[in-house]
DSSP file (Angstrom, degrees, kcal/mol; ACC not computed):
  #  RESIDUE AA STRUCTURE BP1 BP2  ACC     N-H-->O    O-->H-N    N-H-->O    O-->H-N    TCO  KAPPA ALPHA  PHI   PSI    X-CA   Y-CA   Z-CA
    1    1 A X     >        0   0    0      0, 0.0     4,-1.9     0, 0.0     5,-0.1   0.000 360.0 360.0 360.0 -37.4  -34.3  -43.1   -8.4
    2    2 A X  H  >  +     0   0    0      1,-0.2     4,-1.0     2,-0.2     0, 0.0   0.698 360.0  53.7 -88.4  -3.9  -36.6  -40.2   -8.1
    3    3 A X  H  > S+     0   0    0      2,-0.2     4,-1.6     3,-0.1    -1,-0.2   0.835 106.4  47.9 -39.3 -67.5  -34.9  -39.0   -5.3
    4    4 A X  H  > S+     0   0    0      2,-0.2     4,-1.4     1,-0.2     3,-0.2   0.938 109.2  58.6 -50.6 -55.3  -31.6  -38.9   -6.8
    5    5 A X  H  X S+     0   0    0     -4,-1.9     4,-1.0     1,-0.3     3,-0.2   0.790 105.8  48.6 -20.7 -63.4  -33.2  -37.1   -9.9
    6    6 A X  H  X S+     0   0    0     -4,-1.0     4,-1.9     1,-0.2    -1,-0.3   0.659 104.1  57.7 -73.2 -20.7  -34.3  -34.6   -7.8
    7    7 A X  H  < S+     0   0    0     -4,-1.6    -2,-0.2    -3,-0.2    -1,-0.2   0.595 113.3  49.1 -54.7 -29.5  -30.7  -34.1   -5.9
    8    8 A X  H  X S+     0   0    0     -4,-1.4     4,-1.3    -3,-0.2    -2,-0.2   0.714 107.8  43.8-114.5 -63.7  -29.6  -33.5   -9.3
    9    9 A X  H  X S+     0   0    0     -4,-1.0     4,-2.1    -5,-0.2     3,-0.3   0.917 114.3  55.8 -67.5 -39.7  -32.0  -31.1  -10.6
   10   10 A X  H  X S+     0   0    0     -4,-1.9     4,-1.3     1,-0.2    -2,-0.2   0.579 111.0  42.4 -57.5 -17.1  -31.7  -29.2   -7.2
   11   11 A X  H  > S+     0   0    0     -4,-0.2     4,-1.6     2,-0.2    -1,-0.2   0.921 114.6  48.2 -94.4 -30.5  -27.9  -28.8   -7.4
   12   12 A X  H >X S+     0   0    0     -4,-1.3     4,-1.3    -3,-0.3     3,-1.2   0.993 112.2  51.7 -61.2 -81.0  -27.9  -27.9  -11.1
   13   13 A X  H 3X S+     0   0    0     -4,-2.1     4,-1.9     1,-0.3    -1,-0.2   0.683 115.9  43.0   9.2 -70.4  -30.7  -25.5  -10.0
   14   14 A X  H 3X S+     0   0    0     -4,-1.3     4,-1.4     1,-0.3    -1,-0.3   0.828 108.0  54.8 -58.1 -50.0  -28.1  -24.1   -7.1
   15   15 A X  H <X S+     0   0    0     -4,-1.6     4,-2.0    -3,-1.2    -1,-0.3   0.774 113.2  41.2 -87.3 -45.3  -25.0  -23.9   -9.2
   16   16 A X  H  X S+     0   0    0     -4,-1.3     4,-0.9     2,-0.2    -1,-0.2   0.839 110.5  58.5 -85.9  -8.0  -26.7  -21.5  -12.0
   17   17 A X  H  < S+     0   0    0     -4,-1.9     4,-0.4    -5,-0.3    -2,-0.2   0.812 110.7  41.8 -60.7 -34.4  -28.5  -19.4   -9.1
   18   18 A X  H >< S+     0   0    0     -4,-1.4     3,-4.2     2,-0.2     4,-0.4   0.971 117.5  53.9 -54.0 -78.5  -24.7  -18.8   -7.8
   19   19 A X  H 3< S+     0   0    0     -4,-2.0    -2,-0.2     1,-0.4    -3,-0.2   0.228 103.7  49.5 -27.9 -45.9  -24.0  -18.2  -11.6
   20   20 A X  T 3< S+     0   0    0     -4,-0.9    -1,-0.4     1,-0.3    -2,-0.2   0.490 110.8  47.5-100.8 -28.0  -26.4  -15.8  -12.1
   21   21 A X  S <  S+     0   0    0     -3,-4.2    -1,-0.3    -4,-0.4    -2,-0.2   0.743  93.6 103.2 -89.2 -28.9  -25.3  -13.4   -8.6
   22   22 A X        -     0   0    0     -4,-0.4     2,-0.6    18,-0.1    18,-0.2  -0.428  69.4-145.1 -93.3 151.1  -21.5  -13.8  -10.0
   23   23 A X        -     0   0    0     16,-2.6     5,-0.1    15,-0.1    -1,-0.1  -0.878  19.8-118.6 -94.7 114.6  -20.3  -10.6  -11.8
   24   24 A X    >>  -     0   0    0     -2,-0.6     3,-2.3     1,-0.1     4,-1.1  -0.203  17.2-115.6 -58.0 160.3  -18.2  -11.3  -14.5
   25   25 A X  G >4 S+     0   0    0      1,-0.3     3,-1.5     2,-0.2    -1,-0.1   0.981 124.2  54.1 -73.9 -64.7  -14.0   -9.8  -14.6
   26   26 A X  G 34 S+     0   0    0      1,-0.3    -1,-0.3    -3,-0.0    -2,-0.1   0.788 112.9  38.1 -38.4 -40.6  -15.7   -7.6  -17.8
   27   27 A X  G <4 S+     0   0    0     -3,-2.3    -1,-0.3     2,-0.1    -2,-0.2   0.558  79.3 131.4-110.1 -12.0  -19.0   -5.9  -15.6
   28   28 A X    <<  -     0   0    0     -3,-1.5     2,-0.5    -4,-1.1    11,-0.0  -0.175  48.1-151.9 -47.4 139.7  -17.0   -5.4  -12.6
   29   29 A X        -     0   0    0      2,-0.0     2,-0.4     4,-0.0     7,-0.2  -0.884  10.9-166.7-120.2 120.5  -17.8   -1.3  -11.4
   30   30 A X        -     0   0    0     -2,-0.5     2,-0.5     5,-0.1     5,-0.3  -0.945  10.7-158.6-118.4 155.3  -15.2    0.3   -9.6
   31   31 A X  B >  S-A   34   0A   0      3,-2.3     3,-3.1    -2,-0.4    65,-0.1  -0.998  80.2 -24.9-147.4 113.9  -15.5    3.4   -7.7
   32   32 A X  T 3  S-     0   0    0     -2,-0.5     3,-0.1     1,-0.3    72,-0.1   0.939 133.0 -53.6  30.2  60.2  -12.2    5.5   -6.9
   33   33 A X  T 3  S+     0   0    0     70,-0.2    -1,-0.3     1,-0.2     2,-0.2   0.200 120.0 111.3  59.7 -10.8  -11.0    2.0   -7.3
   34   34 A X  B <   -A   31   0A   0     -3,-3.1    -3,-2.3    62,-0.1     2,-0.4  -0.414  54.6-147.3 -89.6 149.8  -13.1    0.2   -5.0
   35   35 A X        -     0   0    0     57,-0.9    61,-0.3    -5,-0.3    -5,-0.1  -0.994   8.6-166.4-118.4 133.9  -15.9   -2.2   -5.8
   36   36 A X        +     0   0    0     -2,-0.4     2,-0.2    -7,-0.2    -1,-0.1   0.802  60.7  56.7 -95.6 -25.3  -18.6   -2.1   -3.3
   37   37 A X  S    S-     0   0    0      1,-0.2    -2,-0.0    55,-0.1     2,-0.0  -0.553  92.0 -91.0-108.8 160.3  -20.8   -5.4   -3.9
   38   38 A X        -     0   0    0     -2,-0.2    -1,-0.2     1,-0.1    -2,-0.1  -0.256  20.6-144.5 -56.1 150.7  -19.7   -8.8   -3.9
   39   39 A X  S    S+     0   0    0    102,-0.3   -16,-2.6     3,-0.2    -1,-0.1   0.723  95.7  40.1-108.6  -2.8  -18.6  -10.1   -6.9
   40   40 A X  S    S-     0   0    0      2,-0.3   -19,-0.2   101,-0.3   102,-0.1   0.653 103.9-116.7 -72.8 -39.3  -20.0  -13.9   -6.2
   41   41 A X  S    S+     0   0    0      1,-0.3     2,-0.4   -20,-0.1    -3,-0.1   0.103  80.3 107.6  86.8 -14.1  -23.1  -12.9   -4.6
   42   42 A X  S    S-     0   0    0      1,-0.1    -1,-0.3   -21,-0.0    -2,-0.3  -0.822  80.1-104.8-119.7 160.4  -21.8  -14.5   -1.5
   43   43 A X        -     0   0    0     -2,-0.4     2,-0.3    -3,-0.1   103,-0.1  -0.114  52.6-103.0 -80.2 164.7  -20.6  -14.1    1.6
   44   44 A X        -     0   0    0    101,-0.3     2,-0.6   102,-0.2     3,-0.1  -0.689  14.3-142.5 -93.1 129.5  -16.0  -14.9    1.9
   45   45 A X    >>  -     0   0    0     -2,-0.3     3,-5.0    98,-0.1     4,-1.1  -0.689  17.2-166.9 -85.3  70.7  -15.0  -17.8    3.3
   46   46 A X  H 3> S+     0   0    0     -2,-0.6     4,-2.4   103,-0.5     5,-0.2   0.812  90.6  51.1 -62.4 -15.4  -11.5  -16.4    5.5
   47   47 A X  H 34 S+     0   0    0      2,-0.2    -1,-0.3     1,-0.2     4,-0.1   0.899 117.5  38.3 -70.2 -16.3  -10.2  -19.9    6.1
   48   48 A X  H X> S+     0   0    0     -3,-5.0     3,-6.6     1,-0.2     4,-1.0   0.974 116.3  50.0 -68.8 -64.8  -10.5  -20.6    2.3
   49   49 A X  H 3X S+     0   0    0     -4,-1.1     4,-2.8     1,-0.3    -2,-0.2   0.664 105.8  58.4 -30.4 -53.8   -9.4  -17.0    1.7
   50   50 A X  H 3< S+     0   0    0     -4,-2.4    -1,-0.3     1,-0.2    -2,-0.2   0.470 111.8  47.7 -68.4 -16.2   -5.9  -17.8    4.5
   51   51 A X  H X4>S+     0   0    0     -3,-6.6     5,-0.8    -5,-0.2     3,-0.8   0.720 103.8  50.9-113.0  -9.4   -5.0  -20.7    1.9
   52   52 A X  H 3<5S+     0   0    0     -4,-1.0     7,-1.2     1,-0.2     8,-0.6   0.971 110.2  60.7 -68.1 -51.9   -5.3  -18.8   -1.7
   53   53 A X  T 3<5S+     0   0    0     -4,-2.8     8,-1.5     6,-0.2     7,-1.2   0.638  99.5  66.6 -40.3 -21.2   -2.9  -16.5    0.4
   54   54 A X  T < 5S-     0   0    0     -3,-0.8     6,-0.8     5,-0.2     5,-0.5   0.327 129.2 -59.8 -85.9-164.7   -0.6  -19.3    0.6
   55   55 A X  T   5S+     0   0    0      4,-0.2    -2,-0.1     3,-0.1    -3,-0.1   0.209 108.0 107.8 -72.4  10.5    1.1  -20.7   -2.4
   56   56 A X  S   <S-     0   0    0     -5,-0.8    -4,-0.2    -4,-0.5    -3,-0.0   0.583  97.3 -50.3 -58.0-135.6   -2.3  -21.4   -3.8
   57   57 A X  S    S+     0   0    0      1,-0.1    -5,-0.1     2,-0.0    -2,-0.1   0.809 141.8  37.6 -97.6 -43.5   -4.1  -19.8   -6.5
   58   58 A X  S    S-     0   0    0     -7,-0.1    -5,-0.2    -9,-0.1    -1,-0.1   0.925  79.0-165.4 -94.6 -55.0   -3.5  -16.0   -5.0
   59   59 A X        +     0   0    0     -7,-1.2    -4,-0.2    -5,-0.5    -5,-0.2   0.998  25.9 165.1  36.9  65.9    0.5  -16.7   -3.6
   60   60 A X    >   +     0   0    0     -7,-1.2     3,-3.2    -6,-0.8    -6,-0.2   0.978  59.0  57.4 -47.5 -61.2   -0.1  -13.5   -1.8
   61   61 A X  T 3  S+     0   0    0     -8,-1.5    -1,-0.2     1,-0.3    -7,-0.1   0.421  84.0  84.0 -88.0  22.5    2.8  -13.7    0.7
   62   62 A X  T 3  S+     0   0    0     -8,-0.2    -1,-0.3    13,-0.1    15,-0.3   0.981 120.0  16.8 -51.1 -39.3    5.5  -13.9   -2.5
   63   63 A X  S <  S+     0   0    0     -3,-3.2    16,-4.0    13,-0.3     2,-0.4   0.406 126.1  63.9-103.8 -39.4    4.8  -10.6   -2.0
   64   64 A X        -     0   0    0     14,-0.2    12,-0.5    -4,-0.1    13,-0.2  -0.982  56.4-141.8-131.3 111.4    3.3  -10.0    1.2
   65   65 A X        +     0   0    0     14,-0.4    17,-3.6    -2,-0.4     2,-0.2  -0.483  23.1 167.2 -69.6 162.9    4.1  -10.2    4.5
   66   66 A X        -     0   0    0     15,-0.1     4,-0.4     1,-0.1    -2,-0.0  -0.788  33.1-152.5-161.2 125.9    1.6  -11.3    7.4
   67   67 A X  S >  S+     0   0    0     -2,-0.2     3,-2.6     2,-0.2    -1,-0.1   0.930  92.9  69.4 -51.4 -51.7    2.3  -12.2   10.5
   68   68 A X  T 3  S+     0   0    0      1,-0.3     3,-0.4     2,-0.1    -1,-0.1   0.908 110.2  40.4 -16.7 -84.6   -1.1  -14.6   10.6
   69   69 A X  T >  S+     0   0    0      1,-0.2     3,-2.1     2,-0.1    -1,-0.3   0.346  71.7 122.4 -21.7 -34.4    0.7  -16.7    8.3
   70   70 A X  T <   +     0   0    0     -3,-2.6    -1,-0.2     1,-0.4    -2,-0.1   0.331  62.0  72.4 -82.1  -6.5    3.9  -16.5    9.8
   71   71 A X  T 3  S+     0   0    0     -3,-0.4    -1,-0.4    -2,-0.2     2,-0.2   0.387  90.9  85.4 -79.7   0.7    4.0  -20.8   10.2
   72   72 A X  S <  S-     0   0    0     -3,-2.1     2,-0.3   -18,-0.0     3,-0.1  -0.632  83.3-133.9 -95.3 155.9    4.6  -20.3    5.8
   73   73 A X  S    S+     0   0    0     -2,-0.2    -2,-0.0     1,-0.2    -4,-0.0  -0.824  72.1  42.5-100.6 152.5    8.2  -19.8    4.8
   74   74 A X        -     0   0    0     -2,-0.3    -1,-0.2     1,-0.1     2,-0.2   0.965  61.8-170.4   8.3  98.7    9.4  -17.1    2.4
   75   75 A X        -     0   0    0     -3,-0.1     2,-0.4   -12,-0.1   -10,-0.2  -0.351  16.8-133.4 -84.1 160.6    7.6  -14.2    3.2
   76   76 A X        -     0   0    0    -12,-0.5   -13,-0.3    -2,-0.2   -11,-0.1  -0.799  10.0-155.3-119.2 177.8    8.2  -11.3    0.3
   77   77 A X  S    S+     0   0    0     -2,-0.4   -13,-0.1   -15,-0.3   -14,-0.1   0.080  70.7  89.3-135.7  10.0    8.9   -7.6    0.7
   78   78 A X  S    S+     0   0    0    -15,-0.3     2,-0.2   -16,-0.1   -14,-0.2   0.725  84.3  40.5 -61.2 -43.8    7.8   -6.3   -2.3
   79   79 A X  S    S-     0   0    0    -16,-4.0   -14,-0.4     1,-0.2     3,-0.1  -0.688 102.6 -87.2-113.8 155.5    4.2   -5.5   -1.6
   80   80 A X        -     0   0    0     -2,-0.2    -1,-0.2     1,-0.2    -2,-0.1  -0.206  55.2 -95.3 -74.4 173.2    3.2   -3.7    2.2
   81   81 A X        -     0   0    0    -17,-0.1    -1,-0.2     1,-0.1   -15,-0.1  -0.363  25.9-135.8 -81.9 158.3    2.6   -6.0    4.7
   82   82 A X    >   +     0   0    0    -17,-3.6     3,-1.1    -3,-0.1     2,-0.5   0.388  61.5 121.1-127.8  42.7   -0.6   -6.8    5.3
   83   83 A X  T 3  S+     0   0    0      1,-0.2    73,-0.2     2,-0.1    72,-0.1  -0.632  84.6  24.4 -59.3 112.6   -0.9   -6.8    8.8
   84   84 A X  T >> S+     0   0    0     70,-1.4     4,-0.9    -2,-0.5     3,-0.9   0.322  72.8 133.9 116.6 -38.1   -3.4   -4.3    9.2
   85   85 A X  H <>  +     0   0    0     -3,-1.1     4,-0.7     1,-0.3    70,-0.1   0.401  64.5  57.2 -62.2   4.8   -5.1   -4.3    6.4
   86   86 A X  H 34 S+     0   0    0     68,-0.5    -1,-0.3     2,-0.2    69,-0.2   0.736 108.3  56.4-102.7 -50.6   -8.7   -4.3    7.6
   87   87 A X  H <4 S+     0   0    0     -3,-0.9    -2,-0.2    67,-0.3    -1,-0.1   0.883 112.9  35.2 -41.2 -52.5   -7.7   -1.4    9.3
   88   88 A X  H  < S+     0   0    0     -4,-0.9     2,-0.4     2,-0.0    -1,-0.2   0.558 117.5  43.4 -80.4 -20.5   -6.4    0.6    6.2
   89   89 A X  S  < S-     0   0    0     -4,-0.7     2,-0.2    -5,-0.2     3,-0.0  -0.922  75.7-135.5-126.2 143.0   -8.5   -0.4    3.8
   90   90 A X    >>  -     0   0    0     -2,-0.4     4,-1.7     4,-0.0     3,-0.5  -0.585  44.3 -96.5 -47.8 147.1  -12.7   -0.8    3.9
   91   91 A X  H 3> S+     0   0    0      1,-0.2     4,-0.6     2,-0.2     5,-0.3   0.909 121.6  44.4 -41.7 -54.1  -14.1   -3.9    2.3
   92   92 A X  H 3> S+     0   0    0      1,-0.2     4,-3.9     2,-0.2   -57,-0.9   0.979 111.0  59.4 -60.5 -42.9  -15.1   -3.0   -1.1
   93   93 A X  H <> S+     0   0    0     -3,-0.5     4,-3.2     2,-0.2    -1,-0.2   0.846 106.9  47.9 -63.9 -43.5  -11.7   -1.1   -1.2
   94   94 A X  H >< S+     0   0    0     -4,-1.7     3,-2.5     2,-0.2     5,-0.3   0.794 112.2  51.7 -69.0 -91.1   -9.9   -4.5   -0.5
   95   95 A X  H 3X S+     0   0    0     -4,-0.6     4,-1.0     1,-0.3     5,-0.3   0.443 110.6  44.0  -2.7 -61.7  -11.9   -6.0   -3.1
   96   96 A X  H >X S+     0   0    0     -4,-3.9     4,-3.9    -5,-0.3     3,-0.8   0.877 110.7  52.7 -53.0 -52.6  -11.2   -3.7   -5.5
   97   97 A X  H <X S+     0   0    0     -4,-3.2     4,-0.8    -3,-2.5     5,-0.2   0.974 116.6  43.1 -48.3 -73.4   -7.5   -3.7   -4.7
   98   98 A X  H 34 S+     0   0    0      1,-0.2    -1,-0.2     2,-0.2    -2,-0.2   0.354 113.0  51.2 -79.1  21.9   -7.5   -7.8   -5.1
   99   99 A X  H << S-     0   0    0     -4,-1.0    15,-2.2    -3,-0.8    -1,-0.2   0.591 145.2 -25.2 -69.2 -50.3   -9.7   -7.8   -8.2
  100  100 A X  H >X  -     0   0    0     -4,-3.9     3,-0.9    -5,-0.3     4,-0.6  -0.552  54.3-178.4-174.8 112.2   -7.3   -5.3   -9.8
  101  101 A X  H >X S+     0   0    0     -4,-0.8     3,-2.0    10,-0.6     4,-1.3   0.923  81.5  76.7 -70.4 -22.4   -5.2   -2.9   -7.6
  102  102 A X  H 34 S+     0   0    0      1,-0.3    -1,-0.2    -5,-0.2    -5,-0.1   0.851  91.3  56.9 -65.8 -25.6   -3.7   -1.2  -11.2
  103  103 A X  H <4 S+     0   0    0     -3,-0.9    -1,-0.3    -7,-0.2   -70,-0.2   0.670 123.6  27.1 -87.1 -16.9   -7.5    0.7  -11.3
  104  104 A X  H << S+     0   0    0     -3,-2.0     2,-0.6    -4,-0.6    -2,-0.2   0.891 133.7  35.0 -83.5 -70.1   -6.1    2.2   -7.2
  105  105 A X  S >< S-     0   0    0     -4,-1.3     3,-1.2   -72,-0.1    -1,-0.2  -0.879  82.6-155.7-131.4  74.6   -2.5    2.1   -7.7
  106  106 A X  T 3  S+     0   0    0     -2,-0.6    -3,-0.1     1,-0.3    -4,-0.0   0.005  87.8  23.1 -40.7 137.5   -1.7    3.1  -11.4
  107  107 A X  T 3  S+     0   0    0      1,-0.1    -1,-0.3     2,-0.1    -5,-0.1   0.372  89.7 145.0  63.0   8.7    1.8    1.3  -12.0
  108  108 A X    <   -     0   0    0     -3,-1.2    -1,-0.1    -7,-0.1   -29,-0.0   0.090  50.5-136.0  15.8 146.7    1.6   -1.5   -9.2
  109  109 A X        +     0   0    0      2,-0.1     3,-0.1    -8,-0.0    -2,-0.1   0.516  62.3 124.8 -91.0   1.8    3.0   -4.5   -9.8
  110  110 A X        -     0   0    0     -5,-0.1     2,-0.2     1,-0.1    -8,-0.1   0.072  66.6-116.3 -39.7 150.0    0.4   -6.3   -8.5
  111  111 A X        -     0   0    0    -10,-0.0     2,-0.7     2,-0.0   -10,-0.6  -0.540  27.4-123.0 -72.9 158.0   -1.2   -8.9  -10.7
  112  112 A X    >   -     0   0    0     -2,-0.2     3,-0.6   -12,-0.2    26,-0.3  -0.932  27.2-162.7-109.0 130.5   -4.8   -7.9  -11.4
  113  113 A X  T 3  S+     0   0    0     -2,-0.7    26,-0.4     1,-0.2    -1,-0.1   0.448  79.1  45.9 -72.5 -16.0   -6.7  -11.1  -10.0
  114  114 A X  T 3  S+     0   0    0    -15,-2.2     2,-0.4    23,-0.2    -1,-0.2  -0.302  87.7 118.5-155.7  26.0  -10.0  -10.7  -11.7
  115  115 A X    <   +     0   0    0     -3,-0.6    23,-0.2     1,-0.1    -3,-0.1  -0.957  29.2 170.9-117.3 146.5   -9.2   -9.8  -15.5
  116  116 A X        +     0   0    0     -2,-0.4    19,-0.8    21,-0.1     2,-0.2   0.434  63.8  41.8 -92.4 -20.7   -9.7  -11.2  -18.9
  117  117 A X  S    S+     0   0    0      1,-0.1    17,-0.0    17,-0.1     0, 0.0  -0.755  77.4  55.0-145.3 170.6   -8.6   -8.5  -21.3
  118  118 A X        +     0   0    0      1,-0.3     2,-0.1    -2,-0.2    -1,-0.1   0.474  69.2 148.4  79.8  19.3   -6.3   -6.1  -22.2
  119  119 A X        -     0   0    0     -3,-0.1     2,-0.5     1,-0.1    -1,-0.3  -0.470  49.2-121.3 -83.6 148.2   -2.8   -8.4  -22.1
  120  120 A X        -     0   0    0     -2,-0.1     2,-0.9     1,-0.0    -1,-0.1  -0.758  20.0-144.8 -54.1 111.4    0.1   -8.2  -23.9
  121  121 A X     >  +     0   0    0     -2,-0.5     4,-0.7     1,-0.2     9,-0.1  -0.782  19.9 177.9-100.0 113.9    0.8  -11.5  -25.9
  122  122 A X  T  4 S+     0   0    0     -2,-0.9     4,-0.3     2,-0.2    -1,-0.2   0.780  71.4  60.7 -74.1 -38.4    4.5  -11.7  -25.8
  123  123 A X  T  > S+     0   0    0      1,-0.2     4,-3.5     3,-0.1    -1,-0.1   0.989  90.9  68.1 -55.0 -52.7    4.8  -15.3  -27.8
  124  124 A X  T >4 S+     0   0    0      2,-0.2     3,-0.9     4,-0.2    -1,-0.2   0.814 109.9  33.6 -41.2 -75.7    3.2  -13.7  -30.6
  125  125 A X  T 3< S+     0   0    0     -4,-0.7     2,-0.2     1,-0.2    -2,-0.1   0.532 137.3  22.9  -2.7-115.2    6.9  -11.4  -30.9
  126  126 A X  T 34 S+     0   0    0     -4,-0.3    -2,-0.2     1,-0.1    -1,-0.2  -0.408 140.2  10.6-107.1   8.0    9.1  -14.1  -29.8
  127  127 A X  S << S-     0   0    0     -4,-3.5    -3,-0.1    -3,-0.9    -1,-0.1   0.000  77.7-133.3-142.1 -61.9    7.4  -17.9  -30.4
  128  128 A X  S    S+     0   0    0     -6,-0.1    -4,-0.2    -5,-0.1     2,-0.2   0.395  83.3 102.3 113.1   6.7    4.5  -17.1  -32.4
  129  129 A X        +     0   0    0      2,-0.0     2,-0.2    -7,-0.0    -6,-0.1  -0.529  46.9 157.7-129.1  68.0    2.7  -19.2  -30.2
  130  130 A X        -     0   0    0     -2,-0.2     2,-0.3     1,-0.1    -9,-0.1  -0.522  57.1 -80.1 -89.4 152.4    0.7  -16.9  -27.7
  131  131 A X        -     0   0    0     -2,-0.2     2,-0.3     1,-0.1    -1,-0.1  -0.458  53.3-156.5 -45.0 110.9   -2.2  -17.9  -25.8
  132  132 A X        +     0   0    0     -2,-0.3     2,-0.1     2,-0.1    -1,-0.1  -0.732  52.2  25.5 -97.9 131.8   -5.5  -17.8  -28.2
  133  133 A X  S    S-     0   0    0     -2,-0.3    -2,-0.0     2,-0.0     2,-0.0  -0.420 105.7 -18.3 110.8 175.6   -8.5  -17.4  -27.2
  134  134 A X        -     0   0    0     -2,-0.1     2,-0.5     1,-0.1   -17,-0.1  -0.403  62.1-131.7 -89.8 166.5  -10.4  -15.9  -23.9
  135  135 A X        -     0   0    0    -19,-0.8     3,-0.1    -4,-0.0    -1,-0.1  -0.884  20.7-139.8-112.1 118.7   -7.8  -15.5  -20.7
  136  136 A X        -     0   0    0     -2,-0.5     2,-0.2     1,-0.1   -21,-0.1  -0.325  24.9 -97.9 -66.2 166.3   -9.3  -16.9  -17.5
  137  137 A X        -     0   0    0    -23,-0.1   -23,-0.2     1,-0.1    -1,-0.1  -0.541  18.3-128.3 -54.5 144.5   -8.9  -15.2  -14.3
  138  138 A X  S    S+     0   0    0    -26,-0.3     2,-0.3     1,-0.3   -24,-0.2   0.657  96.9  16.6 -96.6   4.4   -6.5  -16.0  -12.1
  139  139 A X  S    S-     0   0    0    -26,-0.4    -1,-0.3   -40,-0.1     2,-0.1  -0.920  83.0-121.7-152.6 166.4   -8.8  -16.2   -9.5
  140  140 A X     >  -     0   0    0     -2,-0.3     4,-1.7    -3,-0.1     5,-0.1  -0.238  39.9 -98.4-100.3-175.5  -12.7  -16.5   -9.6
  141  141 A X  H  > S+     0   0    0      1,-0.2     4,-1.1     2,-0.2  -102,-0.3   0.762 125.7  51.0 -84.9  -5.4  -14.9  -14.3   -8.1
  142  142 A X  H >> S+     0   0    0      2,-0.2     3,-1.9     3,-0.2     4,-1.8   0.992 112.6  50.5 -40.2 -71.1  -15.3  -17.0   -4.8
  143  143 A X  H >> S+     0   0    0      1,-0.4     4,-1.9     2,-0.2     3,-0.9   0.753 110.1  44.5 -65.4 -63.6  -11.6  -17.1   -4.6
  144  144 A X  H 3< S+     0   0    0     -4,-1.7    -1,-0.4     1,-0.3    -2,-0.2   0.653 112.7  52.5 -97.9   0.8  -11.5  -13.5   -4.6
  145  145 A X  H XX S+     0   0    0     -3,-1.9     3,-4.1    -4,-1.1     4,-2.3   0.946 110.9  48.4   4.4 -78.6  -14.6  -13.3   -1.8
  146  146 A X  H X< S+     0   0    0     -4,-1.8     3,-1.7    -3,-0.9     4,-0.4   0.966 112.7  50.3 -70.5 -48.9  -12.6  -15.9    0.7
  147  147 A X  T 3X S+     0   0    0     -4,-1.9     4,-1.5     1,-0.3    -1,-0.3   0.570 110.0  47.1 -80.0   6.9   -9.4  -13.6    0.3
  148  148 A X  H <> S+     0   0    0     -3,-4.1     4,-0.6    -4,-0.2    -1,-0.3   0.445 113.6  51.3-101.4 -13.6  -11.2  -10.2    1.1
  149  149 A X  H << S+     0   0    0     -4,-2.3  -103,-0.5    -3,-1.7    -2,-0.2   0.536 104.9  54.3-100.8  11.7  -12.6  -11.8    3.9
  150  150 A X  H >4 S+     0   0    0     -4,-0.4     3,-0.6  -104,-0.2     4,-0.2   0.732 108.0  48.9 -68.8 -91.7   -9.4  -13.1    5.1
  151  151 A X  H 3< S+     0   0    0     -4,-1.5     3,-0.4     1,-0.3    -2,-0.2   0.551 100.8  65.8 -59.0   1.0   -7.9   -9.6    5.1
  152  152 A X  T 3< S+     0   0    0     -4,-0.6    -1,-0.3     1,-0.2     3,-0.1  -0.284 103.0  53.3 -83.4  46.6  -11.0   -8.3    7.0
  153  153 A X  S <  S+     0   0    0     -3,-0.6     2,-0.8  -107,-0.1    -2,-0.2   0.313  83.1  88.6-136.7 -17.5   -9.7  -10.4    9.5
  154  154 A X        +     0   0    0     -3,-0.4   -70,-1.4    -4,-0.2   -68,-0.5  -0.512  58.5 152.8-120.0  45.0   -6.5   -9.0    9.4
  155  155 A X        -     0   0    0     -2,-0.8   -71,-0.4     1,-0.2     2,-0.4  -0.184  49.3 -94.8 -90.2 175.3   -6.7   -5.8   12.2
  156  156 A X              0   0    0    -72,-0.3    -1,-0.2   -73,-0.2   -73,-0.0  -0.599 360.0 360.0 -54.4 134.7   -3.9   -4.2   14.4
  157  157 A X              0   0    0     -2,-0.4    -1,-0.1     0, 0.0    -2,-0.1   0.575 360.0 360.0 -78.5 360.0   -3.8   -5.6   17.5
């Protein structure tokens, strides 16, 4: 029992020491768009990072080609491919980009990945029943970790 106890206190322990490293979507610093530090506190996971790209969280390649990828079906043409992209871009610069590319690339359509504020609520018009209340991210600051360490992966050949 006191074993367990202590499994218990140690994970609790673990889980607010993460907490405590992760930056929230509000304190994020961008620099000529870029964010230089992790925003977890931890290192990217790319294999995680190679399935938010998927039709997970992230559904990059609506958008995005990548050859990597290229076993997924309906690649999009919207956004450049991102074959390369380790090449073109520096880390923080990806970061930045998939936290919130609009603060790089004023007028993007990208979604910004890693904000809370500043939305339109369209029901409010047209239902009267817009979202209340605070706006998660649509990915957390892990998710957006594994998927900048994904695209460092991601060089010309």
């Amino acid at each position: 029992m006191k074993h367990l106890f202590s499994g218990a206190v140690l994970a609790a322990f673990a889980a607010t020491a993460a907490n405590a490293d992760t930056v929230a979507p509000k304190d994020v610093v961008f620099e000529d768009g870029a964010v230089a530090a992790s925003l977890s506190g931890a290192a990217g996971n790319a294999q995680e990072g190679a399935k938010i790209m998927n039709k997970g969280a992230g559904n990059c390649i609506a958008c995005h080609e990548v050859s990597d990828l290229s076993n997924l079906p309906f690649h999009g043409e919207i956004g450049p491919p991102l074959d390369g992209a380790a090449d073109r871009w520096s880390e923080a610069e990806l970061r930045g980009i998939v936290a919130n590319a609009k603060v790089m690339f004023e007028g993007t359509m990208m979604p910004s990945f890693y904000k809370t504020d500043g939305f339109v609520r369209l029901g409010d018009a047209y239902t009267g029943k817009a979202h209340e209340g605070e706006v998660a991210p649509l990915l957390s600051a892990q998710q957006i970790e594994d998927v900048v360490a994904y695209l460092m992966t991601l060089k010309e050949e």
